[in-house]
C-alpha positions as CSV (number, residue, x, y, z in Angstrom):
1,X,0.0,0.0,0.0
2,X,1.7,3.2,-1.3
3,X,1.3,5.7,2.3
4,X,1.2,9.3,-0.2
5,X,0.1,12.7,1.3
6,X,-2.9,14.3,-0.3
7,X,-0.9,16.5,-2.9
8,X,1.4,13.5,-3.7
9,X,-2.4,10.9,-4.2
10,X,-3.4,14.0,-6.7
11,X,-1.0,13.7,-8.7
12,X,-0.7,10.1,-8.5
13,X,-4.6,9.2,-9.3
14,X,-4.6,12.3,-11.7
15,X,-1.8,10.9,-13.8
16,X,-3.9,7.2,-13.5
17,X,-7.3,8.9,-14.5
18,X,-5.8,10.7,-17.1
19,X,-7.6,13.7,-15.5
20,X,-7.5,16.2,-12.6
21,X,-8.7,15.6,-9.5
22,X,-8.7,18.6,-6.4
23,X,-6.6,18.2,-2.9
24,X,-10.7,18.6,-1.5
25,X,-11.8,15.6,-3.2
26,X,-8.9,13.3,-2.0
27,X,-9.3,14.8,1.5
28,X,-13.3,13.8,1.1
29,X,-12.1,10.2,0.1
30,X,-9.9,9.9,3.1
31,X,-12.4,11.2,5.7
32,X,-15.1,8.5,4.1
33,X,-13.2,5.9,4.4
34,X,-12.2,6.5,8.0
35,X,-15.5,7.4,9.3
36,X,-16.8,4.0,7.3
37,X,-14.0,2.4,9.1
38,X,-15.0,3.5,12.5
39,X,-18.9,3.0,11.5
40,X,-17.6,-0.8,11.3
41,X,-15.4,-1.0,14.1
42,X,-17.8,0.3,15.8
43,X,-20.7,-2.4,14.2
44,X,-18.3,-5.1,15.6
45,X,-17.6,-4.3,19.5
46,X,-21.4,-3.6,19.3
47,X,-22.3,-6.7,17.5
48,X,-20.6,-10.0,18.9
49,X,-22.2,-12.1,16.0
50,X,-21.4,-9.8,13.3
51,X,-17.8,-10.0,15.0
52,X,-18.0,-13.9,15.2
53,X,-19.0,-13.8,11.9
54,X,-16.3,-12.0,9.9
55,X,-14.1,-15.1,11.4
56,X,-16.0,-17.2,10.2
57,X,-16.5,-15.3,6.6
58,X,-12.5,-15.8,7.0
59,X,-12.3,-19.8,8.1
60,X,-15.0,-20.4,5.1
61,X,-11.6,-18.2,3.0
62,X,-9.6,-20.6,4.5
63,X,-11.1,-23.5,3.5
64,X,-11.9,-23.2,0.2
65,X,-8.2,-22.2,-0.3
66,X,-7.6,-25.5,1.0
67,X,-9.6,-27.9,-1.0
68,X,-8.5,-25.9,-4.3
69,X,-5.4,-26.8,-2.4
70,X,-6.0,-30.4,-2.0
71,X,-7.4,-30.8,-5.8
72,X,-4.0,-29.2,-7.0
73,X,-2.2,-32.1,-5.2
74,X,-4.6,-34.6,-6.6
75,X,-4.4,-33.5,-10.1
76,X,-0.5,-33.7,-10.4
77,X,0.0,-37.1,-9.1
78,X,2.9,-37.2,-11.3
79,X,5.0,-34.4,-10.3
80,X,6.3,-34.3,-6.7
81,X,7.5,-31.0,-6.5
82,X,3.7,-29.7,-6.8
83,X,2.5,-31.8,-4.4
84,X,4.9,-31.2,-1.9
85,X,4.5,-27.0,-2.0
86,X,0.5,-28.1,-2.1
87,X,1.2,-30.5,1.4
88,X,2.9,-27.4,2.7
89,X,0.3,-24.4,1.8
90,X,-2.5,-26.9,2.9
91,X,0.0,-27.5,6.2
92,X,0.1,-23.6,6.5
93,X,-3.5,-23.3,6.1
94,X,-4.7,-25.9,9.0
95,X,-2.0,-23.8,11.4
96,X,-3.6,-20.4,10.3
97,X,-7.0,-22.0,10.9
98,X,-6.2,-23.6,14.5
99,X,-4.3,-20.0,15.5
100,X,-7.5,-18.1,15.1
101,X,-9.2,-20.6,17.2
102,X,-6.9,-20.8,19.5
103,X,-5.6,-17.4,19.8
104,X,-8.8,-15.3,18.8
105,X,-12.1,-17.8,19.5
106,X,-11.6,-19.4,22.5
107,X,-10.7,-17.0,24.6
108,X,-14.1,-14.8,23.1
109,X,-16.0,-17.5,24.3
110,X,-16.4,-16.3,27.7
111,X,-17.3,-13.1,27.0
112,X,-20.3,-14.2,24.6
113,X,-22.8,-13.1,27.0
114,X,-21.7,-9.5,26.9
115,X,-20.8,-8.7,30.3
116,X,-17.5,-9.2,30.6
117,X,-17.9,-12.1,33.7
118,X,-16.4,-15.5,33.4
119,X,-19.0,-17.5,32.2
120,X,-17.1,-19.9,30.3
121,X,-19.2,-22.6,31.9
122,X,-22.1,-21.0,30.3
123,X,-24.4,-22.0,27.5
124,X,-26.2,-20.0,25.3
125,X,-26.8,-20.1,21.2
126,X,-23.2,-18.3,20.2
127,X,-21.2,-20.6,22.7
128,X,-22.9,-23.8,21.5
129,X,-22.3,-22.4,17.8
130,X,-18.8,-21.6,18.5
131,X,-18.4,-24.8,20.0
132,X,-19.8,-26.4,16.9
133,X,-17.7,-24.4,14.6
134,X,-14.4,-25.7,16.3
135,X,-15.7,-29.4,16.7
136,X,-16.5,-29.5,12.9
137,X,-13.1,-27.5,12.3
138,X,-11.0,-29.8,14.2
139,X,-12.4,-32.7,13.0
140,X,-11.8,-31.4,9.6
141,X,-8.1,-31.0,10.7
142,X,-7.8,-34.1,11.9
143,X,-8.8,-35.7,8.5
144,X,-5.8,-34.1,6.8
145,X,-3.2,-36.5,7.2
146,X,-1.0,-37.8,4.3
């Protein structure tokens, strides 16, 4: 990501366009995208689902990056070299995919209910779907093996 001030972006996205474009308009970009960022930020400490769910959004990524992964190593049966980097993205992916439950899930899952208190022992719709979600994930994992 090229980090331009605003005089530097106008003369960078007016030489792209092929036309001019004003210091006020770039400066209108920049405050747009910042308040949308904060309107979003602010959507997700708000919002625990909508939070859950943007991991999630990204395990699905995950995923299908890993099967495409997995039918790359099927279709070259015959050439090693391919199917070795495949065993290591698919490796890399199943790592990524257990960090974010371990690192960014779990420890979320006592704070489902909102309130801050440890209530890890509790159960409500988002812990038992969180709880699905790794079951089915790990389980997955654990079917990976070459």
């Amino acid at each position: 990501m090229m980090r331009l001030n605003n005089d530097e972006s106008c003369r960078y996205i007016s030489g792209k366009l092929g036309k001019a474009i004003s210091i006020r308009h770039i400066e209108r970009i920049r405050k747009q995208s910042r308040q949308e960022t904060r309107e979003w930020i602010s959507n997700l400490a708000n919002h625990q689902e909508d939070y859950l769910a943007e991991y999630n959004d990204r395990i699905d990524e995950l995923k299908n990056q890993r099967r495409e992964l997995y039918a790359i190593y099927e279709a070259n049966q015959n050439k090693p070299n391919i199917q070795i980097e495949a065993q290591n993205a698919i490796h890399q992916i199943t790592r990524t995919i257990t960090e974010i439950f371990t690192k960014s899930l779990l420890p979320l899952l006592p704070l489902v209910n909102g309130d801050g208190a440890d209530q890890s022992a509790a159960v409500t719709p988002m812990t038992e779907e969180l709880r699905e979600l790794k079951r089915k994930t790990m389980q997955e994992n654990s079917d990976y093996v070459f």
